[in-house]
C-alpha positions in Angstrom: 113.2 17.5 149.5 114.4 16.5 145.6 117.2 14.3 145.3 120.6 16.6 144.2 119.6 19.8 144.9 120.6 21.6 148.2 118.4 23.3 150.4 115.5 25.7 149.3 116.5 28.6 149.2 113.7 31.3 149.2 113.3 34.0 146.3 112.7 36.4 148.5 116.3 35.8 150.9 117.4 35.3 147.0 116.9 38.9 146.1 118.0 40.3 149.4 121.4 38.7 149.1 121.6 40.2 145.9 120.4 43.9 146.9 123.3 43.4 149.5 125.7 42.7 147.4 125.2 45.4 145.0 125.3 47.8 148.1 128.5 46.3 149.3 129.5 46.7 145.7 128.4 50.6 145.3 129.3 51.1 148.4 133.7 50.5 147.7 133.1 52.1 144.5 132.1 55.3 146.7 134.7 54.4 148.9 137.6 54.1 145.8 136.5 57.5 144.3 136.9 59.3 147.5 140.3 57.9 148.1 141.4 59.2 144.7 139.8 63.0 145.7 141.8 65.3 147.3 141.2 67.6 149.7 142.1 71.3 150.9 142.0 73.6 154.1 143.7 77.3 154.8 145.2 78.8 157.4 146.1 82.2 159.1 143.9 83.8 156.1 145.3 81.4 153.3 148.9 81.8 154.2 149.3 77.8 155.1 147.4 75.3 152.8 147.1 71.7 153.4 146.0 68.8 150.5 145.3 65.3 152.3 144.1 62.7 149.9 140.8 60.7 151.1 142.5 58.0 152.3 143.7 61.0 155.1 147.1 61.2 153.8 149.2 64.3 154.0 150.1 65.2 150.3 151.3 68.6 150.7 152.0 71.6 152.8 152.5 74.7 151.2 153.5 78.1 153.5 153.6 81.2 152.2 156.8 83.4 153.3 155.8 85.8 154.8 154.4 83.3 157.8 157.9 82.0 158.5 158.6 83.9 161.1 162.0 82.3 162.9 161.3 84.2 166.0 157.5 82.9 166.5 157.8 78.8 164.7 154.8 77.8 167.5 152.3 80.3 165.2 153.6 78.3 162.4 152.9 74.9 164.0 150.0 76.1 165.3 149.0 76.9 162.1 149.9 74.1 160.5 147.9 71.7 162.9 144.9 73.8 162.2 145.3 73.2 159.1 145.9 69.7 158.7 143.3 68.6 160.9 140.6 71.1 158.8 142.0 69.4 155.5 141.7 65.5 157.3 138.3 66.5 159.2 136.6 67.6 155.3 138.1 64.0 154.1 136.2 62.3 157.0 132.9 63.9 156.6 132.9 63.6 152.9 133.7 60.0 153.6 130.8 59.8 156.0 128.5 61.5 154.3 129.1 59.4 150.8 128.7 55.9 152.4 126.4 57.4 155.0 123.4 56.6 152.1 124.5 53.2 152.2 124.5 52.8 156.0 121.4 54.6 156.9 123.4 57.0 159.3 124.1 54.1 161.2 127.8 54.0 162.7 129.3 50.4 161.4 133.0 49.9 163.1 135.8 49.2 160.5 133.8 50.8 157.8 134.9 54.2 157.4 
């Protein structure tokens, strides 16, 4: 081993650490510009509609009139709850299937 160098290192592991730092680098770029998107579901035929942001935030709820109904509020929340959930579960899969490319499919904890 030469004096005042550190361990080989070779070119090969070189260039892999690289590639996986460009991926971990593409893949919160992917991850910033879905947080900034937002996202949209309907209910009871477009009379409730829900925008969550991609970071699965509630931004909005906007109900038409005619669906507040004082004598039946459970439609309403029932409607509403479809709703959210639609918007959050179109957040989650566009999150999944973004960084998905990254991952191979494969299921990583923590990541998204």
């Amino acid at each position: 081993m030469a004096k005042g160098r550190g361990p080989a290192v070779p070119g090969n592991m070189n260039n892999m650490m690289k590639q996986v730092q460009k991926m971990q680098r593409d893949m919160q770029e992917a991850q910033e510009k879905i947080e900034s998107e937002v996202f949209e579901a309907t209910a009871g035929g477009g009379a409730i509609k829900v925008t969550v942001s991609g970071k699965k935030e509630v931004i909005s709820i906007d109900l038409k009139p005619e669906v507040v109904d004082p004598d039946d509020i459970e439609m309403l929340q029932d409607l509403i709850i479809v709703a959210v959930n639609e918007a959050l579960k179109t957040a989650e899969e566009t999150m999944s299937k973004s960084l998905g490319k990254f991952t191979g499919g494969m299921n990583i904890p923590g990541l998204f």
